[in-house]
Backbone bond lengths (Angstrom), bond angles and torsions (degrees), N, CA, C in turn:
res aa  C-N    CA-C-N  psi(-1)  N-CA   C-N-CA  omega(-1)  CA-C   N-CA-C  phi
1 X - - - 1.447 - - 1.530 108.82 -
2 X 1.528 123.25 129.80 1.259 121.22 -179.95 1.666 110.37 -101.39
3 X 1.104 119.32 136.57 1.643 135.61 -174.81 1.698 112.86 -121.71
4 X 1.108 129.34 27.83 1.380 152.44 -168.63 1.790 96.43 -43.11
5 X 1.394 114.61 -29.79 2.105 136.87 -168.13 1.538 89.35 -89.97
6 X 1.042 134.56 -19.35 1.502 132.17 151.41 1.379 134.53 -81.93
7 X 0.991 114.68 -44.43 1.843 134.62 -174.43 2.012 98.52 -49.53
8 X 0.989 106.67 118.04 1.797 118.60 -175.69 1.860 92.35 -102.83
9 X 1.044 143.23 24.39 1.406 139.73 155.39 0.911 126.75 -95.31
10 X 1.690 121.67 -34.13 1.665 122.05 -165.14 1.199 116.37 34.42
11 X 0.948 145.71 63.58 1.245 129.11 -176.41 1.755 86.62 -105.19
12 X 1.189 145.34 20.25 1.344 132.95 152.10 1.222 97.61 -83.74
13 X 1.179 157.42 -45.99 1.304 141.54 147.36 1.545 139.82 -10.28
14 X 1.136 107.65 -24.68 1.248 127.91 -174.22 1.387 114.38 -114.15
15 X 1.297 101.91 -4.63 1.728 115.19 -178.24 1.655 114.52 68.61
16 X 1.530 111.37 23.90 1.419 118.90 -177.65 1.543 107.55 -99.22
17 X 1.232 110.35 144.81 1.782 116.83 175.34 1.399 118.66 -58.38
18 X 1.502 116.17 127.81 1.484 154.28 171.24 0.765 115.64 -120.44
19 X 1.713 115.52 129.65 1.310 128.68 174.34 1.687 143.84 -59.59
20 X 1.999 78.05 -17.81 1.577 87.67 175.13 1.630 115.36 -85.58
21 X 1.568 116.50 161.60 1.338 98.53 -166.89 0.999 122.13 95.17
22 X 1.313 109.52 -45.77 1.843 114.35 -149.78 1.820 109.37 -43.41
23 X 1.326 131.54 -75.59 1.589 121.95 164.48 1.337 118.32 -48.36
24 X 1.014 140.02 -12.21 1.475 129.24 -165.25 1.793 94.21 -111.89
25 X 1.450 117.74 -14.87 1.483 125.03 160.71 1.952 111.03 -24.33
26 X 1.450 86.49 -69.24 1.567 98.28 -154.86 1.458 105.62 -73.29
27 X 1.473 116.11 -22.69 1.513 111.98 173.78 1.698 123.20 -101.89
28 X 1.662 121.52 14.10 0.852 123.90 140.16 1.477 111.53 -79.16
29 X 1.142 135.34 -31.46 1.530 125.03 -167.14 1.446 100.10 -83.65
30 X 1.346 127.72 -36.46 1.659 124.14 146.21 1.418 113.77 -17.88
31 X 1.191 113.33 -73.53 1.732 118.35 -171.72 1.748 94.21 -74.51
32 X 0.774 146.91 -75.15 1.431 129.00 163.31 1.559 132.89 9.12
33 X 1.514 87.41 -60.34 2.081 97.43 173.68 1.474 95.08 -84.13
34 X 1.299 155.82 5.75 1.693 133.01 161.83 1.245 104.10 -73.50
35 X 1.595 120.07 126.50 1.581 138.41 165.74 1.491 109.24 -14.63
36 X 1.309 117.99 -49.29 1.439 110.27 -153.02 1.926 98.90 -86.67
37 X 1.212 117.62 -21.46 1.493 114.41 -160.73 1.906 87.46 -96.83
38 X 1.299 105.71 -24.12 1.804 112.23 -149.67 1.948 87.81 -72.26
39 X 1.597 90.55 -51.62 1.521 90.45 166.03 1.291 128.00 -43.12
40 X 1.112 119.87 -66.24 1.595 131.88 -166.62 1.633 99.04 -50.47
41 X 1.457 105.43 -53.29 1.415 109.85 -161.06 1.905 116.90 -82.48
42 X 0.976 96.05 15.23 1.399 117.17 -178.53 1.434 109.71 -114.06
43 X 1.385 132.90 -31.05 1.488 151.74 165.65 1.114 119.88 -86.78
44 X 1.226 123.91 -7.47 1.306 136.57 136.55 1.498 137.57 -85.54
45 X 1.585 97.81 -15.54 1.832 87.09 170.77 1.204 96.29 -88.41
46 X 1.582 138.15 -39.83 1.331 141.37 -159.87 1.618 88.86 -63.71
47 X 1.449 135.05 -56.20 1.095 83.76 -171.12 1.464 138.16 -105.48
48 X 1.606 90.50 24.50 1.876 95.37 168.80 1.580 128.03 -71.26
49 X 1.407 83.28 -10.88 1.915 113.29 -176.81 1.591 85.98 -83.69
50 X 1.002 141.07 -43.48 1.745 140.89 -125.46 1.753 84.26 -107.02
51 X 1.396 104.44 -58.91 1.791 118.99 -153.35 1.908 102.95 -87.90
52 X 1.486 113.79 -21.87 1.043 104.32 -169.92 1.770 141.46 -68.92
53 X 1.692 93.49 101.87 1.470 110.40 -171.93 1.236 97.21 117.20
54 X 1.070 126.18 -11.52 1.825 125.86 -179.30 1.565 112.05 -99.62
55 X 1.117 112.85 -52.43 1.484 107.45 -164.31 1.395 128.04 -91.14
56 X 1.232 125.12 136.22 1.782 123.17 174.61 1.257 97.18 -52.86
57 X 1.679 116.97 159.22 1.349 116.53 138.88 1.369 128.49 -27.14
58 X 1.230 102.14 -57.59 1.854 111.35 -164.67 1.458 92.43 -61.27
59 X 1.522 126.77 -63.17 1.591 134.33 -170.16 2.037 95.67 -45.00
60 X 1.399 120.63 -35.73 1.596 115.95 -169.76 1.581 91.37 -74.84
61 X 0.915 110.25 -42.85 1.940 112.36 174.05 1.246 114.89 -35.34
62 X 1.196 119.15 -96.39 1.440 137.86 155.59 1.368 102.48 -15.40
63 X 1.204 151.29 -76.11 1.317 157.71 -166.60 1.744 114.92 -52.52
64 X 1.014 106.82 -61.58 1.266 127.57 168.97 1.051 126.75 -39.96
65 X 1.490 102.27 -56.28 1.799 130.82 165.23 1.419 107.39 -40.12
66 X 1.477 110.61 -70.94 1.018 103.83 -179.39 1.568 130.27 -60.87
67 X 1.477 110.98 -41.42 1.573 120.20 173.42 1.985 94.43 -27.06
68 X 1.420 106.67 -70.86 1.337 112.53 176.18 0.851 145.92 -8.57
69 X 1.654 92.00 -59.96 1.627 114.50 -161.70 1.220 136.45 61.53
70 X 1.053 89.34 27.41 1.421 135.77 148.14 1.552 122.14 -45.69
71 X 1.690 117.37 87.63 1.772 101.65 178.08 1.467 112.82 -118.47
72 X 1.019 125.72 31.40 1.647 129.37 -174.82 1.530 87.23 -148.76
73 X 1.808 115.51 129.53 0.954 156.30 170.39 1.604 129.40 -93.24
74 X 0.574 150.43 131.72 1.706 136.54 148.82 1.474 117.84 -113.25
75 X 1.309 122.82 152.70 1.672 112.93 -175.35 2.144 73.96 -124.13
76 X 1.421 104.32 149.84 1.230 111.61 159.70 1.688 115.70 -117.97
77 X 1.096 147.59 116.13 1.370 115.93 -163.76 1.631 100.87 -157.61
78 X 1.610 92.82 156.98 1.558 97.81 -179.64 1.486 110.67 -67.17
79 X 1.389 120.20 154.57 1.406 131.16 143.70 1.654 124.01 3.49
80 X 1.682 90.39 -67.26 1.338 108.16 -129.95 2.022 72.56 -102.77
81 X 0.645 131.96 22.05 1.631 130.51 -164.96 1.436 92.71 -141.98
82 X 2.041 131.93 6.36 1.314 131.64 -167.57 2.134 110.86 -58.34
83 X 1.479 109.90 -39.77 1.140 97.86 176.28 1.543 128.05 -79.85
84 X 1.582 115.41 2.51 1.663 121.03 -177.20 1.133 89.31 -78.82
85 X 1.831 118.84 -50.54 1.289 131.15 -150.71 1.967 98.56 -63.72
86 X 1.396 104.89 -56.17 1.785 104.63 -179.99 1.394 103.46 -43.46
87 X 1.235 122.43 -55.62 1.772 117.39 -156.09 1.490 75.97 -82.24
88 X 1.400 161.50 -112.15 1.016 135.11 -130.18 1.653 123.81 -18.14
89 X 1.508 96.07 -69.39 2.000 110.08 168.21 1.269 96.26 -16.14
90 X 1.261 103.59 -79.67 2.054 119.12 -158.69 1.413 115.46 -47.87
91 X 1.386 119.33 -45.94 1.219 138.80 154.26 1.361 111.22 -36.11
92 X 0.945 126.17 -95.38 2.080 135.78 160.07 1.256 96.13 -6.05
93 X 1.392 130.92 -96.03 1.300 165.35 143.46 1.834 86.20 32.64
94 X 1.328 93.19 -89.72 1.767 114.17 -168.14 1.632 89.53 -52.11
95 X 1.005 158.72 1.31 1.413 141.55 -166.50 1.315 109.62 -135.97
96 X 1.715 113.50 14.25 1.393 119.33 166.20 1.811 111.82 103.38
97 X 1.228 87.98 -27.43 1.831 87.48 -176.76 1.917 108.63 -69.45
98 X 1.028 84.77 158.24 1.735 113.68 172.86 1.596 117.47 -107.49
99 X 1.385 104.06 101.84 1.372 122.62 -165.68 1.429 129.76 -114.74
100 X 0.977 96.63 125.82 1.959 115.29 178.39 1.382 121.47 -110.87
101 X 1.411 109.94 112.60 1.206 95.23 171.83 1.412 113.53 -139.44
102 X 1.347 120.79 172.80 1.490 135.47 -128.50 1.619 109.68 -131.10
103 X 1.401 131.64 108.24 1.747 99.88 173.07 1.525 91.13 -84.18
104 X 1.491 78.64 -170.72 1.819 100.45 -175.88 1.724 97.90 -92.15
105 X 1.523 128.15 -15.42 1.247 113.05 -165.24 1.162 95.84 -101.66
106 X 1.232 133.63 7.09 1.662 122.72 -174.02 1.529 104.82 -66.68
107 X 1.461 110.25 165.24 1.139 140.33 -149.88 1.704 114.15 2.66
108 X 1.599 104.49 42.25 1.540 111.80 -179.35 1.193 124.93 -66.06
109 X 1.622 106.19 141.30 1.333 108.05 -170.76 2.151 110.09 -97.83
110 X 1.354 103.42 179.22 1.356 101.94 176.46 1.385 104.50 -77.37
111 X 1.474 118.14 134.73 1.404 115.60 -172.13 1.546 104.93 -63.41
112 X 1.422 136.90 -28.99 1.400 137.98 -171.48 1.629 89.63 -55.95
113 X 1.183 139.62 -47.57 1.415 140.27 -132.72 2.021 96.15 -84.61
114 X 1.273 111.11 -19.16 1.441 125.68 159.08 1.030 131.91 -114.44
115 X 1.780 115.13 11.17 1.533 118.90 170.74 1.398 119.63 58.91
116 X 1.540 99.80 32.09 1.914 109.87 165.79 1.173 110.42 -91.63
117 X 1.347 113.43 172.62 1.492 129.01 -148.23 1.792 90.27 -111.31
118 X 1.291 104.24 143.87 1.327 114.16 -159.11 1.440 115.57 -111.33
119 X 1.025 134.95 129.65 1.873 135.52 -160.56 1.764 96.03 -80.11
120 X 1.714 114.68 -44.51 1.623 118.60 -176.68 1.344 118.96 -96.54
121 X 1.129 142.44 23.74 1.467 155.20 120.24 1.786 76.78 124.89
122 X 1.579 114.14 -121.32 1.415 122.71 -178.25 1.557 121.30 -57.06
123 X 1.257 109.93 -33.08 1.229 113.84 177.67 1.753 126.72 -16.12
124 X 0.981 134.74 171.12 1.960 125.85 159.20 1.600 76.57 -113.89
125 X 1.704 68.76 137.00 1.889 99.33 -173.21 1.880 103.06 -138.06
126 X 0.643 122.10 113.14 1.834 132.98 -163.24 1.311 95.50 -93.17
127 X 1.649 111.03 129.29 1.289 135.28 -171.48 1.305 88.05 -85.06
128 X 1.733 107.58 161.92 1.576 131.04 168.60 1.594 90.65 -94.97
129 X 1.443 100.76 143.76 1.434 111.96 -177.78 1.943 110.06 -120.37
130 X 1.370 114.89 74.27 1.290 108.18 -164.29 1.544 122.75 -94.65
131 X 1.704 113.21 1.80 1.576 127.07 125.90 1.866 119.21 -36.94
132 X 1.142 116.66 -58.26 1.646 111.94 166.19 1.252 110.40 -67.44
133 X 1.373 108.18 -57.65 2.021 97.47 177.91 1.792 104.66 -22.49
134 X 1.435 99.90 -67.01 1.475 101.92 -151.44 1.358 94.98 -79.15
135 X 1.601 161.84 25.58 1.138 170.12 -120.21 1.352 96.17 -146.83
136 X 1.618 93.88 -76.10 1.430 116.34 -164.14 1.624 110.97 -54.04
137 X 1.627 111.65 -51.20 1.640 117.66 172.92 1.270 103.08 -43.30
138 X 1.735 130.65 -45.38 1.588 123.71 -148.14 1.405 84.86 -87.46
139 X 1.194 141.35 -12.00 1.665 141.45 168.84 1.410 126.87 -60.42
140 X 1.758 99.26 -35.48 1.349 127.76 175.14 1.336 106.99 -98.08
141 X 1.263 142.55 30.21 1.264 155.84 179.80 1.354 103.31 19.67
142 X 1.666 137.06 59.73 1.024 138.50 -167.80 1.684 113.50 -75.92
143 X 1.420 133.63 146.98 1.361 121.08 -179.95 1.404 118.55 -105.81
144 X 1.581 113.27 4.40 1.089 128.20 166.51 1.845 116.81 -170.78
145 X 1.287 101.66 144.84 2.043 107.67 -172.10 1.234 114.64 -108.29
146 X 0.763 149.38 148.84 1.828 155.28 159.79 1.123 98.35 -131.75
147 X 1.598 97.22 132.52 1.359 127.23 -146.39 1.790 60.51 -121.78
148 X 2.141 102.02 140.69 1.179 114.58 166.70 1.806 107.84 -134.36
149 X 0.917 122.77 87.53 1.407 129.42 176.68 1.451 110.81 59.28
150 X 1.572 104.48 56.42 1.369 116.12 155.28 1.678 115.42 -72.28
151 X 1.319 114.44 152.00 1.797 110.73 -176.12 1.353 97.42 -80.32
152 X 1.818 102.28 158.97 1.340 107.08 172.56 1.324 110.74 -55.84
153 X 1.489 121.24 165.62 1.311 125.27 -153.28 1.356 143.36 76.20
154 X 1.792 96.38 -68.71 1.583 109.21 156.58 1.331 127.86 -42.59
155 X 0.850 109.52 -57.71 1.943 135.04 162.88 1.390 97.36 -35.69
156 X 1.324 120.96 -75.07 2.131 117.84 -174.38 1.487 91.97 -59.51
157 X 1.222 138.75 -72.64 1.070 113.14 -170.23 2.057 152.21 -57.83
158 X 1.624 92.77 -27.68 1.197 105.84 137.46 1.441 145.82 -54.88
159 X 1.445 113.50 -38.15 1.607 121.16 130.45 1.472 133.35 -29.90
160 X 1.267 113.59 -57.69 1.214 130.18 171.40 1.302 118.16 -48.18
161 X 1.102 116.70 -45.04 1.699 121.66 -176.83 1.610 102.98 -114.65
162 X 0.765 132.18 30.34 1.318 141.43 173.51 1.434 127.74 -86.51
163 X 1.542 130.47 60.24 1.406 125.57 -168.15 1.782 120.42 -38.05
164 X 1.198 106.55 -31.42 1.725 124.87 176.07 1.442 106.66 -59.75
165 X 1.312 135.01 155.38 1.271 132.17 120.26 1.487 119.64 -59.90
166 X 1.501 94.47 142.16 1.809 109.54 -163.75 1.453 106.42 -109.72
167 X 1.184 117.75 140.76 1.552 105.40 157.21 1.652 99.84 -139.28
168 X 1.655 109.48 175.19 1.298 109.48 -161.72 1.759 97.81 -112.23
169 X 1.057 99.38 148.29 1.720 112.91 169.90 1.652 131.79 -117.59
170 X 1.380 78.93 -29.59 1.896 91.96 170.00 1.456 100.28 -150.09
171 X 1.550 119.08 133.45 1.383 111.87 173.09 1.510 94.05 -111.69
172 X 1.765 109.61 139.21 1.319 96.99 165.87 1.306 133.76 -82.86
173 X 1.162 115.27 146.67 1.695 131.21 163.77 1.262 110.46 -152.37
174 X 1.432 103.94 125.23 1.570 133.59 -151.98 1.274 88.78 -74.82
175 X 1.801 125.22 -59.50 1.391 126.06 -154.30 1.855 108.46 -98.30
176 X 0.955 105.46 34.90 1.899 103.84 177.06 1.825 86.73 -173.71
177 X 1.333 116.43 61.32 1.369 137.83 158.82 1.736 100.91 19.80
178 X 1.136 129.70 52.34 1.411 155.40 155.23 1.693 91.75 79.85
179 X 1.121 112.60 46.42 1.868 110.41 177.77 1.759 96.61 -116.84
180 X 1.266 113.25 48.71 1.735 95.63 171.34 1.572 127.50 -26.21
181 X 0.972 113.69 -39.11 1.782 120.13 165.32 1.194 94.19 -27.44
182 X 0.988 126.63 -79.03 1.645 134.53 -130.83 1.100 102.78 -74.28
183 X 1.994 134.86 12.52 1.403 115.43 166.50 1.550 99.73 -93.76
184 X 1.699 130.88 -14.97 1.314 145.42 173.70 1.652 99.90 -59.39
185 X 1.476 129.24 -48.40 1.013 110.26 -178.41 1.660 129.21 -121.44
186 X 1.566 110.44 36.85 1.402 105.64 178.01 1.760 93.53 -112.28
187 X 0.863 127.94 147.30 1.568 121.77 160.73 1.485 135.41 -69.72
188 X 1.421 94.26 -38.48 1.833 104.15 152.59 1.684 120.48 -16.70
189 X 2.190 95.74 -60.63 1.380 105.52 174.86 1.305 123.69 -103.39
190 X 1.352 123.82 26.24 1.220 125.76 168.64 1.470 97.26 -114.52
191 X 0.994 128.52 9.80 1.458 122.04 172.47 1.343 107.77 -114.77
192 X 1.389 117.66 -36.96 1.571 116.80 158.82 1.758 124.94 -60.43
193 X 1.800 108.16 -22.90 1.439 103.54 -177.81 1.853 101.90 -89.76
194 X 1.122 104.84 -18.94 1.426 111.17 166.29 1.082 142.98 -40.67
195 X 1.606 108.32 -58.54 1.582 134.53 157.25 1.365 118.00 -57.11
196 X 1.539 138.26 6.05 1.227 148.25 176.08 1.255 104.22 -101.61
């Protein structure tokens, strides 16, 4: 089992030898030298060198994209996240990309019809369907997705069926205004995740 979120040496930081890894070293750097990853991972250091301390997320988006060449987009996004998700589009949009984007309630079904647990007791309450989210993008032959405050779960599974590479832009969390960080650094919630 590797615990690397424990280890007080870093010495991978320093570019000094660690034991963890050690065989699986030479066959990540295998997948490393194939064209398609050698690319990616090369357009990404350039621009952590380029953006670092300067750029928004969204601006590393856009940037990246293009490094790529990358011109088809997808946004996947919750509901309740509908106006981040518009100005994102518009954003994309204005910067040349070709954009698709996705709610989470499309072609939703009644949650009874999959025996999920319901927030309004009897009510009909319509499931997020984030198997179609990610359907619909691979329809639109997208070359990359941003996932915008899909719920946990939804999110892995939209992954899952996701022909694109995904990256995230907003993760939701209802109770720390979509900043998951912030249960790592208030004590309030490190004393509440504690007691679990």
């Amino acid at each position: 089992m590797v615990a690397c979120a424990l280890c007080e040496r870093r010495a991978c930081s320093k570019g000094e030898p660690c034991p963890v890894g050690g065989p699986m070293k030479k066959s990540a750097l295998e997948e490393y030298r194939k064209e398609d990853n050698l690319k990616l991972y090369r357009k990404s250091g350039a621009l952590e060198v380029e953006g670092y301390m300067k750029y928004t997320r969204v601006e590393e988006i856009i940037k990246f994209a293009k490094a790529m060449g990358w011109k088809k987009l997808g946004i996947a996004f919750c509901i309740g996240l509908s106006e981040e998700a518009r100005r994102l589009h518009e954003i994309l949009e204005m910067h040349g990309f070709e954009v698709s984007s996705v709610v989470c309630k499309v072609g939703s079904l009644p949650k009874d019809e999959l025996s999920l647990p319901k927030l309004r007791g009897e009510e009909p309450e319509p499931a997020c369907n984030p198997i179609l989210q990610a359907n619909l993008l691979n329809e639109s032959c997208t070359n990359l997705n941003i996932l915008v405050g899909l719920c946990m779960g939804h999110d892995v599974l939209f992954q899952k069926y996701s022909n694109a590479p995904t990256t995230t832009l907003i993760v939701k969390d209802r109770v720390l205004a979509h900043n998951p960080a912030g249960a790592l650094y208030s004590r309030y919630h490190l004393n509440k995740l504690a007691k679990k």
